[in-house]
N, C-alpha and C positions, 0 to 999 in steps of 0.2 A: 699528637700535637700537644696534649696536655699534659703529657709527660713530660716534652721538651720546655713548655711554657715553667713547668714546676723546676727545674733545673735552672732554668736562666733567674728565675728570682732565687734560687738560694747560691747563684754564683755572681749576682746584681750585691747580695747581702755579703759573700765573703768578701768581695771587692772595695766596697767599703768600711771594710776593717771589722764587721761584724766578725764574731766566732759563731761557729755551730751550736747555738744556746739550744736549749730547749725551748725557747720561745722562739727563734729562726724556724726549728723543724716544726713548730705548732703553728706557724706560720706560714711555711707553705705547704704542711698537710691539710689548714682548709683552703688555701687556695687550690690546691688540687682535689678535693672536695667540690671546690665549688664548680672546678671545671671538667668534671665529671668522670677523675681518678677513681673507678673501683675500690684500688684497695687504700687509696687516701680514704674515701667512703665509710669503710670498712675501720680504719683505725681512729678517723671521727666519731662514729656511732661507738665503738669500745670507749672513747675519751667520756662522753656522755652519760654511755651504761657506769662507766667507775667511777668518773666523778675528774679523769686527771684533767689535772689543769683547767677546767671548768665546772661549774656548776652540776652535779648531778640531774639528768633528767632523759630518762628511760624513752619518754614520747620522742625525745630529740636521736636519740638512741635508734631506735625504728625506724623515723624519718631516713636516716643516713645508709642502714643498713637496706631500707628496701631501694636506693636507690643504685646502690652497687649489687645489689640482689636482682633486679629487674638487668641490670645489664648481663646477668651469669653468673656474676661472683658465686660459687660455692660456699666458700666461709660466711658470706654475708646472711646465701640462703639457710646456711644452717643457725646461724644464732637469730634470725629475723622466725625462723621455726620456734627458738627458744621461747624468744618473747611470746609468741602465740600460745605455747607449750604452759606455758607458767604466767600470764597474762599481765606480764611488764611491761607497762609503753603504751600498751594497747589489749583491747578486753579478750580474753580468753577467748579460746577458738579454738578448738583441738582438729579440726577438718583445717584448717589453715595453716596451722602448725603443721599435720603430715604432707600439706601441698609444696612445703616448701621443705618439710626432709627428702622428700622426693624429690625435688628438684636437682638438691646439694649432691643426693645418695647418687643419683645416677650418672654422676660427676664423679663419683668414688671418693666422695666427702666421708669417713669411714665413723665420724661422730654423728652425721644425718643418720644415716645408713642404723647406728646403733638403734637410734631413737626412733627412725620409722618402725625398725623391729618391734619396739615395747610397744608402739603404738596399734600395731599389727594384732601383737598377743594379748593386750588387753580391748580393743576395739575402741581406742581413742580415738574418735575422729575419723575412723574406716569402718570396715565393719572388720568383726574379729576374723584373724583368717591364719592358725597356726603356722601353714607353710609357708605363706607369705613373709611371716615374722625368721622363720628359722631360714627361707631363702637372705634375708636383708642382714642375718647376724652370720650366717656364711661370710657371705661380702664384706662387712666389719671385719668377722675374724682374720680373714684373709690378708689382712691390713697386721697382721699381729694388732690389733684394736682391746686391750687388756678387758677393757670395761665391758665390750661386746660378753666376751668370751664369758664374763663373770656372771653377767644379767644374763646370759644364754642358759649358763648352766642353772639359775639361780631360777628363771621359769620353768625350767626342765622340771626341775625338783618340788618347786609348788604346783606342778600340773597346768603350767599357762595360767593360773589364778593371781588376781592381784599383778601382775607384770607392768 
């Protein structure tokens, strides 16, 4: 339904002679935002974390992603992990941040997936648990996931230290 509601306003807009500005599409990315599009959700909270086209602000960033996150969204779940991960938006929380790699990971989100790994092998927010970590950068790699494969090898080689 809020698919179709986002379609009819930007076929309301072409109709009236509007073009497909980027203020048309920013336009009805929050209207579909606001009607509870996922991945409008998703590409609002990115507009926020970067700043396009409006004000930079990270909390507003969070806001958008955990509500396309709470519906499934994987991509949401993995950058609402990020924020948690690195305490943008919202206060650091490293058990929050793997709740929600988790979430994405087992969606086969293959960037979640990466991060639970580190998360695994340094004991961020879990407790340390090696197999755990190299089970979740299997799954990455399997994605051919470059970065997996690089931090895989790159704890291997520091002995799980620092990961």
């Amino acid at each position: 339904m809020t698919r179709i509601f986002s379609i009819l306003i930007a076929v309301l807009f072409l109709s009236l002679g509007q073009t497909a500005s980027a203020q048309t599409v920013k336009f009805v990315d929050r209207v579909s935002a606001f009607m509870g599009n996922a991945e409008a959700q998703v590409s609002l909270g990115e507009a926020y974390f970067w700043g396009y086209g409006v004000e930079q602000d990270n909390a507003k960033a969070v806001k958008w992603w955990r509500l396309a996150a709470e519906q499934g969204n994987a991509s949401s779940q993995s950058l609402l992990g990020v924020a948690y991960y690195s305490g943008e938006g919202v206060e650091q929380d490293y058990a929050e941040a793997a709740k929600w790699f988790r979430l994405a990971g087992e969606q086969g989100d293959a960037f979640a997936q990466n991060y639970l790994a580190a998360a695994y092998a340094g004991g961020y927010g879990v407790e340390q648990d090696y197999a755990e970590a190299r089970k979740w950068w299997r799954l990455s790699e399997e994605q051919d996931d470059e970065d997996a494969k690089q931090l895989a090898e790159e704890c291997v080689r520091k002995e799980y230290k620092d990961c």
